[in-house]
C-alpha positions in Angstrom: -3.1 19.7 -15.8 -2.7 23.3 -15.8 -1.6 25.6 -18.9 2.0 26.0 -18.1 2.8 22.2 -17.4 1.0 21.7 -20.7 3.3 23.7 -22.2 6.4 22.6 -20.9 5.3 19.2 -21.6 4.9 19.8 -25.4 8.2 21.6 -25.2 9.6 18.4 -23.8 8.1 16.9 -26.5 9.3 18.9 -29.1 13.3 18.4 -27.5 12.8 14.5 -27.4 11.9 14.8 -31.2 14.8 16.9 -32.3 17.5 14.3 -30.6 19.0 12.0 -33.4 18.4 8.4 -32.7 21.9 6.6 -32.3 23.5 10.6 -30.2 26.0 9.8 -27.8 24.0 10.3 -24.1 25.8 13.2 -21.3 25.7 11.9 -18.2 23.1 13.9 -16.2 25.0 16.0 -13.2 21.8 18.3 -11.9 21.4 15.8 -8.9 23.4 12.9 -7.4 23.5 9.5 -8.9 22.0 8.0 -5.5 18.7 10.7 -5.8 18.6 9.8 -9.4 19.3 6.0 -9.3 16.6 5.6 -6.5 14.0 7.6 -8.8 14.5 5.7 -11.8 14.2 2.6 -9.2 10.6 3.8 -8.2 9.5 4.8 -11.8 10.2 1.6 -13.1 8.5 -0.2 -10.3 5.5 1.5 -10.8 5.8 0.5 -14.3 5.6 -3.2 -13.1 2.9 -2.5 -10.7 0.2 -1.5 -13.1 1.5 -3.9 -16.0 -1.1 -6.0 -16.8 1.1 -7.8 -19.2 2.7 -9.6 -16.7 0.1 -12.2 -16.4 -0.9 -15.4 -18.1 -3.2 -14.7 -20.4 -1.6 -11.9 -20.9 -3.5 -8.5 -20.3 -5.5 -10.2 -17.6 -3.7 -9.2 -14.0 -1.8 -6.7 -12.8 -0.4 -5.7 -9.1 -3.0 -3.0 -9.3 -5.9 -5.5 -10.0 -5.9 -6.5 -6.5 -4.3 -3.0 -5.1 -6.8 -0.5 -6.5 -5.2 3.1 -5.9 -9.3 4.8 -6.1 -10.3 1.8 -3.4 -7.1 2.7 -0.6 -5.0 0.6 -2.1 -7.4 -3.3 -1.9 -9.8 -4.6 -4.4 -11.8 -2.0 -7.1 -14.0 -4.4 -8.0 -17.3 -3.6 -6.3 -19.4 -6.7 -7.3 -16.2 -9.1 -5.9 -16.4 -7.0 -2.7 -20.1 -7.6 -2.5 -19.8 -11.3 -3.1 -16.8 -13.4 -2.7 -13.9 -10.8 -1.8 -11.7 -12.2 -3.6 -10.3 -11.4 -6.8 -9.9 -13.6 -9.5 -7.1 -14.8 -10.7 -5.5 -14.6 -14.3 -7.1 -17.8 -15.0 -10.1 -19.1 -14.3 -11.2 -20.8 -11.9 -8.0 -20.1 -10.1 -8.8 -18.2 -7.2 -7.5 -17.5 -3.8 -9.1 -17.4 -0.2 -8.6 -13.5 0.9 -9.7 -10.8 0.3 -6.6 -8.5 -0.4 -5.1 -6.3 2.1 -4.3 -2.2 1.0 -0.8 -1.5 0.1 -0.8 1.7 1.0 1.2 2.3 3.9 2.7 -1.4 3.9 6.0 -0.6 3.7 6.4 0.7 6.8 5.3 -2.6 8.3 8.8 -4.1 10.4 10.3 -7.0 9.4 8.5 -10.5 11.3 10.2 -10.0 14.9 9.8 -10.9 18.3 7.3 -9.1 20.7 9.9 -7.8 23.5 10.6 -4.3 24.9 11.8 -1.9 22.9 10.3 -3.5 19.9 7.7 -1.9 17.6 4.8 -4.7 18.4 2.1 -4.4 21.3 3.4 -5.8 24.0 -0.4 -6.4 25.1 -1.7 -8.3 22.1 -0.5 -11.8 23.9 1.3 -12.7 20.3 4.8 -13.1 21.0 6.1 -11.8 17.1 4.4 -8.7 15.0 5.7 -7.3 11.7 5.5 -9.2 8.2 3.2 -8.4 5.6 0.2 -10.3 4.2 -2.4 -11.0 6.6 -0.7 -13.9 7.8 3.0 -12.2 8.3 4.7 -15.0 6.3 6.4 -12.3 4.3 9.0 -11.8 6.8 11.3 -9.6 5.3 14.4 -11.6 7.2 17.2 -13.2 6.2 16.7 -15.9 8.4 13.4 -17.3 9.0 12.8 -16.0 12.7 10.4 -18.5 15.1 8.8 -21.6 14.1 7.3 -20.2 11.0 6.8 -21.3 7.3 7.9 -17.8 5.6 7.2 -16.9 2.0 10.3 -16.5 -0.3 12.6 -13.8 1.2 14.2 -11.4 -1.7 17.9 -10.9 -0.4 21.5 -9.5 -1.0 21.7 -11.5 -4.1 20.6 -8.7 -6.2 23.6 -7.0 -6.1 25.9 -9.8 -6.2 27.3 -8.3 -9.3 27.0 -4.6 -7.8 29.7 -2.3 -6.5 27.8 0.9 -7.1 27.2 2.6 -4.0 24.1 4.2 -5.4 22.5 0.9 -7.0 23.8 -0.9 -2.9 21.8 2.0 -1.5 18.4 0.1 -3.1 18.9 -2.6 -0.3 17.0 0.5 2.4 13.9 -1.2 0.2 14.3 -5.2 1.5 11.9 -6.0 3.7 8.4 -7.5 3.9 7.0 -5.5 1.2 9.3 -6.7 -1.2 9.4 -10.0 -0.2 5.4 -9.7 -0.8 6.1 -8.6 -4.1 8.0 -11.7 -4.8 4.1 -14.0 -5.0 1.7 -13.0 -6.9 3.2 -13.2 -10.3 4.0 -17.1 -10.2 1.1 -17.9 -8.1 -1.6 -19.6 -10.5 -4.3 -18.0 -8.4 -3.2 -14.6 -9.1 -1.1 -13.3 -12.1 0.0 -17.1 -13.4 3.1 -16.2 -14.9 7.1 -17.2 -14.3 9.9 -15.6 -13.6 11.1 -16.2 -16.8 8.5 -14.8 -18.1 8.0 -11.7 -16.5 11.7 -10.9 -17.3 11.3 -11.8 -21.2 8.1 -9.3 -21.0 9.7 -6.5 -19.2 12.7 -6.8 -21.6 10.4 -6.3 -24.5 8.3 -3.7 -22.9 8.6 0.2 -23.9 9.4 1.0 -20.2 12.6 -1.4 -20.6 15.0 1.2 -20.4 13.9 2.2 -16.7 15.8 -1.1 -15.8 19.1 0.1 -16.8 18.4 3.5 -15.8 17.9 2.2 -12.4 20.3 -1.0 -12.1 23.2 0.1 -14.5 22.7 -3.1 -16.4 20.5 -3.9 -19.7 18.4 -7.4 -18.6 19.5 -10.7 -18.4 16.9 -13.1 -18.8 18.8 -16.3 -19.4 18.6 -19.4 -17.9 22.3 -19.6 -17.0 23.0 -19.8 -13.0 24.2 -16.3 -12.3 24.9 -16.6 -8.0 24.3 -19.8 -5.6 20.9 -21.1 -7.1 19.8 -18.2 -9.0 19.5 -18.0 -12.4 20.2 -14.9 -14.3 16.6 -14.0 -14.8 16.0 -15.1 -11.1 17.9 -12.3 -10.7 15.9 -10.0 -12.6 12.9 -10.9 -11.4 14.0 -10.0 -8.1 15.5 -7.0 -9.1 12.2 -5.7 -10.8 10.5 -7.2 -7.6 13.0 -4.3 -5.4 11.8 -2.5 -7.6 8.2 -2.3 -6.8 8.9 -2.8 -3.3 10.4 0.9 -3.7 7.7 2.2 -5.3 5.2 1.2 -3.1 7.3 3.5 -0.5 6.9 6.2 -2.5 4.3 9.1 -2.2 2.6 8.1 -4.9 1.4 5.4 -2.6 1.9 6.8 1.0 0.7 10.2 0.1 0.2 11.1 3.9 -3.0 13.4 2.1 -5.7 12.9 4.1 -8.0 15.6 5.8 -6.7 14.6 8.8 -3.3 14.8 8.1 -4.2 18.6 6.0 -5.2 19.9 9.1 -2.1 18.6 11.3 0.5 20.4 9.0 -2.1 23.5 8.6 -1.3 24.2 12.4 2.1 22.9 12.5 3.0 25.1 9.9 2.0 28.3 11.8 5.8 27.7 13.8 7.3 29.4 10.3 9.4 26.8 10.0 7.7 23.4 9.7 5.3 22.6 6.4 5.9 25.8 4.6 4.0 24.6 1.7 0.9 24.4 4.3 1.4 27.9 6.0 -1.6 30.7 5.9 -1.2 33.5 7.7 -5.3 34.0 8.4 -5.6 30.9 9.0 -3.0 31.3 11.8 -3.8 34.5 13.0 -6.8 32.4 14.0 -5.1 29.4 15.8 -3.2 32.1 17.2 -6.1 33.5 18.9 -7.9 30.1 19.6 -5.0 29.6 22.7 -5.2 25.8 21.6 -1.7 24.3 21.4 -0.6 23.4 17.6 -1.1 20.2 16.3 -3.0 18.8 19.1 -6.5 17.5 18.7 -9.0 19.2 18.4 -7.8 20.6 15.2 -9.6 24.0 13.8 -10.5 22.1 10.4 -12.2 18.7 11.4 -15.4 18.8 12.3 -16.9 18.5 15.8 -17.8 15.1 14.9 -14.5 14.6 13.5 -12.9 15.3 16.5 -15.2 13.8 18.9 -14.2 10.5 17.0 -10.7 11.2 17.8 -11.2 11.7 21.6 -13.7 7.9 21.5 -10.8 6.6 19.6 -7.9 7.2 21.8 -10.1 7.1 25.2 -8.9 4.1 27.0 -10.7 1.8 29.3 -8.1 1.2 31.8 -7.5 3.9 34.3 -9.8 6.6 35.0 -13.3 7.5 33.0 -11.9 9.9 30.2 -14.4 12.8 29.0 -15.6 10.6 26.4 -16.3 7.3 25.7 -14.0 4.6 25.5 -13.4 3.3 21.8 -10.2 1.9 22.7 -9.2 1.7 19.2 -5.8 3.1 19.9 -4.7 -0.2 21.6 -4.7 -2.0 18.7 -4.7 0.8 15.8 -1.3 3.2 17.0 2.3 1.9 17.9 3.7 2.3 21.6 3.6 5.8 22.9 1.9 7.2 20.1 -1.4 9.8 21.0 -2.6 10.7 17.7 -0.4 13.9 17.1 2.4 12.1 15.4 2.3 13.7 11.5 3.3 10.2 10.0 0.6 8.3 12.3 0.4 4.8 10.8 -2.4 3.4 13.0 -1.5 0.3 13.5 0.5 -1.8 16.1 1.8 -4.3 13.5 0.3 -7.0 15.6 -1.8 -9.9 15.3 -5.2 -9.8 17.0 -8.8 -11.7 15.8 -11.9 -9.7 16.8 -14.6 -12.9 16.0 -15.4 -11.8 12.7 -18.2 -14.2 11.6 -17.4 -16.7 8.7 -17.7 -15.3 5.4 -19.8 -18.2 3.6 -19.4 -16.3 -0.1 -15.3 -17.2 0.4 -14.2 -19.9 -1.5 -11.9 -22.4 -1.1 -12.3 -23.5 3.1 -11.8 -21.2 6.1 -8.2 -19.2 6.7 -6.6 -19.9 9.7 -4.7 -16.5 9.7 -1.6 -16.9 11.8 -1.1 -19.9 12.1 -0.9 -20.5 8.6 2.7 -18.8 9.2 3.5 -19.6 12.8 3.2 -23.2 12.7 2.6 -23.2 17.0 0.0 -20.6 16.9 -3.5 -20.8 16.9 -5.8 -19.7 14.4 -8.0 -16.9 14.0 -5.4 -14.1 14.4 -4.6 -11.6 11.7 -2.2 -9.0 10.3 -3.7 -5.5 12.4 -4.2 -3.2 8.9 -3.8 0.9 8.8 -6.8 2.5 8.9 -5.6 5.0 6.4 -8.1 4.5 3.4 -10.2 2.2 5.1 -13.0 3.3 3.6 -11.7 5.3 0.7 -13.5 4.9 -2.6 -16.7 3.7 -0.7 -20.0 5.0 -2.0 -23.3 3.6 -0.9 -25.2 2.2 -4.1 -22.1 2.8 -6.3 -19.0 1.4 -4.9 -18.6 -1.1 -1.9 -16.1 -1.8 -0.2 -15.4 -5.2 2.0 -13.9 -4.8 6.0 -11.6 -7.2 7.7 -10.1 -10.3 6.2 -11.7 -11.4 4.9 -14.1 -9.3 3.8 -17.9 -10.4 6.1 -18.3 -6.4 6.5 -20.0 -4.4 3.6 -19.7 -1.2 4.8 -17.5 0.7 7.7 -20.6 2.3 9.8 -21.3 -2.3 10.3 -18.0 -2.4 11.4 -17.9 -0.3 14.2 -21.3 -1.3 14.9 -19.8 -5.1 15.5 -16.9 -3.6 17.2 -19.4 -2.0 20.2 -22.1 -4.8 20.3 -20.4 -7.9 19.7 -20.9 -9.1 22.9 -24.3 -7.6 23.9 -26.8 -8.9 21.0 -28.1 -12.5 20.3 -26.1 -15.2 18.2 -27.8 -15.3 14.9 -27.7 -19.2 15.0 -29.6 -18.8 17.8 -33.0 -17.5 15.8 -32.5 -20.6 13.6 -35.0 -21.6 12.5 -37.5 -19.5 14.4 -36.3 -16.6 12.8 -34.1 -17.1 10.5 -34.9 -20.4 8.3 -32.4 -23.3 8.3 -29.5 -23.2 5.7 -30.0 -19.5 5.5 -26.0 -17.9 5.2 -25.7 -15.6 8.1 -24.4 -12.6 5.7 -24.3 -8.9 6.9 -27.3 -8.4 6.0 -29.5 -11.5 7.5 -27.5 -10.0 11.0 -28.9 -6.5 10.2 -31.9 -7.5 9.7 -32.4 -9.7 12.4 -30.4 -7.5 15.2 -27.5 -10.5 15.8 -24.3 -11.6 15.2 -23.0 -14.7 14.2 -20.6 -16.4 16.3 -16.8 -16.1 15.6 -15.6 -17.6 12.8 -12.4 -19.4 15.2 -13.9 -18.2 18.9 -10.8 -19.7 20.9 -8.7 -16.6 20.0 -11.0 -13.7 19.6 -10.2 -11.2 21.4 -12.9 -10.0 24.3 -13.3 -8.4 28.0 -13.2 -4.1 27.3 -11.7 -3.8 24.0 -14.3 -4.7 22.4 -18.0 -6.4 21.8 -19.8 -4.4 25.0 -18.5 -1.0 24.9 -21.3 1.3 25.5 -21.2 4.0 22.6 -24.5 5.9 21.8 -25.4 5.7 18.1 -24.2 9.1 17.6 -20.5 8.0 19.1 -20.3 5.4 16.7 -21.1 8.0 13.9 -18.6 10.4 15.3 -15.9 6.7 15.0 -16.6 6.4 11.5 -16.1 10.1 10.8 -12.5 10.2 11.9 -12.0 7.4 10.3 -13.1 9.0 7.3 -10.6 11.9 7.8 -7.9 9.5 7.0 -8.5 8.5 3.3 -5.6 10.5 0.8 -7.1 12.7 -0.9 -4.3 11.8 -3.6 -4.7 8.4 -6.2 -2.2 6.9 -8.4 -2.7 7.2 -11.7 -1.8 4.6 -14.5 1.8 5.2 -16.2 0.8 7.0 -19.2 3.1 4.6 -20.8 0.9 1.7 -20.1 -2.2 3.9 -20.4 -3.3 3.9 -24.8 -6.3 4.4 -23.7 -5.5 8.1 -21.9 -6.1 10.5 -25.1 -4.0 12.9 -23.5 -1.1 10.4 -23.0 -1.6 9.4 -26.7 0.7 11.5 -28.3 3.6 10.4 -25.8 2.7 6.8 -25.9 3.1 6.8 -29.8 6.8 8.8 -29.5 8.1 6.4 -26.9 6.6 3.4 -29.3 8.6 5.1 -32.2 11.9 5.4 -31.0 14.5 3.8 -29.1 14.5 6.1 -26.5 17.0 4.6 -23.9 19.1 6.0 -26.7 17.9 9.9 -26.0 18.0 10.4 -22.1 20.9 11.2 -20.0 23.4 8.4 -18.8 22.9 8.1 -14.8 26.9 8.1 -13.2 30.0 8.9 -14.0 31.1 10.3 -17.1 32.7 8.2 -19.4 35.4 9.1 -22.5 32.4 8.6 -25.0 29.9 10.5 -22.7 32.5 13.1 -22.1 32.5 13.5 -25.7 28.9 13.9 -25.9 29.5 17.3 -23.6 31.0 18.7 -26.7 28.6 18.1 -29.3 25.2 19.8 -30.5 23.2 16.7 -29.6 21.8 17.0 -26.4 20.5 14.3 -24.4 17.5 14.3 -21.7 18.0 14.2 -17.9 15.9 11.8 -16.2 14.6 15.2 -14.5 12.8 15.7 -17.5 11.9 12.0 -18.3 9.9 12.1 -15.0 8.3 15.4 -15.9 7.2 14.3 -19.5 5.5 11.0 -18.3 3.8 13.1 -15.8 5.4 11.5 -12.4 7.0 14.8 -10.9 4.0 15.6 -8.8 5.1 12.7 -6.3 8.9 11.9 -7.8 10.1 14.7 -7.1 9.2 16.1 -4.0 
């Protein structure tokens, strides 16, 4: 933190301090209610996200335990991704069967839909729905169930049953698949272990309560009374607080859009004048300028000859005519339709279902997953959920942090990965040295295939995919290093950082833990809408209250809040 936000920090501190508890509150005017309504939404649901509270035993789970900002968003824990790949739960032995997917960039996944023209799903995958989140797409994100599927619980317009607010109706832009996901973990008993109920009694009684009102324009109601249809009141809540972190995990906190790759995109786009002003450098332009390369297509001045070369192997097609590079064909299954690799908010994925024959990961617990057709009851399995490739491989360090690939997690590192993805099809079947080579009973692990040159057979081989996409495609050792490169370009060079709130143990966030501990401090910020006779009278008094402006700034969220 530099010296002047320091500053302006302790005088923040200093004005929360000299408000009266019990003032009357202004209502905050320096933005609109909707801006401000839809930031206290966001602040509150990152609240939730990292609150390991909301698990049973308590202190035990969090969203974050599983979504690990430093790892891209999947699990931080480097001896689980070693090993089994999945993450405990709350409550041992509860455990689950996957290993979990990033977050990051999830919430621009489409609702579950139909593969057809004009939709957003690969028309050449040979699934006939894309969209959904988890691996499996059962969270749908629909109000009806679409297809003959077996959807996870859908969060609807019951949330604002009670709501005639325009600002708090504009909060329904966040339904969808991400936070119908959200809606899971907490009562599953593999994961956080905890009930609705509960999670509403805990938030009530947490010292980040007041976001809820701040947000919603209501205190919490956790009883047990029937509030709309078959909701309860803190069925309700739960949902709401579930909306919640559905919003914040489409925030830039999350979807920071930071990488190198995406650094050097706005560096040339900004050179128009116009576009990315916060990225424009006049050298730096004068030197595109002279360069006679177009703007924001590839190759980019700042990546790397490598980096770029991975581009080109990624995007090359097989289909048509040989390209000047290799064909990666990555693109087919890792961009949406029409997209080249230019496009600033490049997602790279097609929101498909595909299965690549990843071998069986024998350290999983709890029986093989079938993928897709654990959601689309007529499907076959072996197909899953097609993930970003932003932060693939961030937080990976050899001999200090490991990461796991795929699924379900067989792949230990990302340089394996592409390895597989070019040789699939041209080395032996592992179970084919047994037991010449490799002795019986020995669990065909990354590391028995690398040390024996194979591959074991695809975990579900009816579906996996083959023919020029993959398994035989030719690269050179140094292509597949110049794949993994680019790839590397697209980890954020920005990480979420714990509330500082829920974070005692920050000594820098100390002081403002222990002042927010102290007071009732729903009491000493700004009232979000329109004025009211009491508030009105608050405009003419000596007591000032706090705009949520400042709220954001003094728990240290404005980098990404308030862009």
């Amino acid at each position: 933190m530099g010296r002047t936000n320091r500053f302006r920090r302790s005088a923040l501190l200093a004005l929360i301090f000299s408000i009266p508890l019990g003032s009357l509150t202004a209502t905050a005017q320096e933005e609109s209610e909707q801006v401000l309504r839809d930031q206290a939404l966001k602040l509150l649901g990152k609240h939730v996200f990292f609150d390991s509270d909301l698990s049973n035993p308590k202190g035990n789970q969090s969203c974050a335990s599983c979504h690990e900002p430093f790892a891209g968003g999947t699990s931080g824990f480097s001896d689980v991704n070693e090993n089994s790949v999945v993450v405990p739960g709350a409550t041992a032995p509860n455990i689950g069967n996957r290993k979990p997917p990033t977050n990051t960039y999830a919430s621009f996944t489409p609702p579950w839909q139909p593969a057809v023209p004009g939709s957003p799903c690969n028309l050449f995958a040979g699934i006939p729905f894309c969209g959904g989140n988890f691996w499996d797409g059962r969270s749908q994100g629909n109000d009806t169930p679409v297809g003959n599927t077996a959807p996870a619980p859908h969060l609807g317009d019951e949330v604002f049953y009670d709501i005639e607010n325009a600002a708090i109706m504009a909060f329904g832009q966040y339904k969808g698949p991400t936070s119908d996901q959200a809606l899971n973990p907490m009562p599953n008993p593999a994961e956080q272990n905890i009930a609705r109920i509960d999670v509403c009694e805990r938030v009530k009684n947490s010292i980040y309560a007041p976001l809820y009102k701040l947000a919603w324009g209501t205190d919490l109601d956790c009883s047990a009374t029937l509030a709309y249809n078959d909701n309860t009141h803190y069925d309700i809540a739960f949902k709401r607080l579930m909306l919640s972190v559905g919003a914040y995990q489409h925030s830039e906190d999350i979807n920071a859009f930071s990488s190198k790759r995406d650094m050097a995109l706005r560096a040339e786009l900004a050179c128009d004048g116009s576009s990315y002003p916060d990225h424009y450098d006049a050298e730096f332009c004068a030197l595109l300028s002279g360069s006679n390369k177009e703007a924001g297509q590839f190759p980019l001045l700042l990546l790397t000859e490598e980096e770029n070369l991975g581009h080109d192997i990624f995007y090359q097609s097989p289909f048509g005519p040989p390209g000047p590079v290799a064909a990666g064909a990555c693109a087919l299954c890792h961009s949406g339709p029409g997209e080249d690799g230019s496009e600033p908010l490049q997602l790279y994925s097609d929101h498909s279902y595909h299965n690549i024959g990843v071998p069986h990961n024998p350290h999983i617990p709890n029986a093989p997953d079938p993928g897709l057709s654990n959601h689309l009851l007529d499907a076959l399995p072996g197909p899953v959920r097609t993930p970003t490739l932003r932060n693939t491989s961030k937080g990976a360090q050899p001999g200090v942090f490991t990461k796991a690939y795929t699924h379900n997690g067989w792949f230990k590192s990302l340089e394996t990965l592409v390895h597989f993805y070019n040789t699939r099809d041209v080395k032996v079947r592992c179970e084919a040295l047994i037991p010449e080579t490799i002795p019986e009973g020995t669990e065909l692990t990354e590391a028995v295939a690398l040390a024996n040159d194979c591959w074991p057979s695809p975990e579900f081989p009816d579906t996996a995919v083959g023919g020029p996409l993959l398994g035989n495609l030719g690269l050179t050792s140094d292509e597949e290093a110049a794949l993994v490169a680019y790839i590397h370009t697209l980890n954020d060079a920005h990480s979420a950082e714990p509330p500082v709130l829920l974070d005692e143990s920050n000594i820098r966030a100390r002081r403002i833990f222990t002042i927010f501990q102290m007071r009732k401090w729903e009491q000493d910020v700004c009232v979000i809408g329109e004025a009211t006779a009491s508030t009105q009278a608050a405009r003419y008094s000596r007591r000032p209250c706090l705009p949520l402006s400042q709220l954001i700034e003094l728990l240290e969220e404005d980098d990404w809040l308030m862009q």
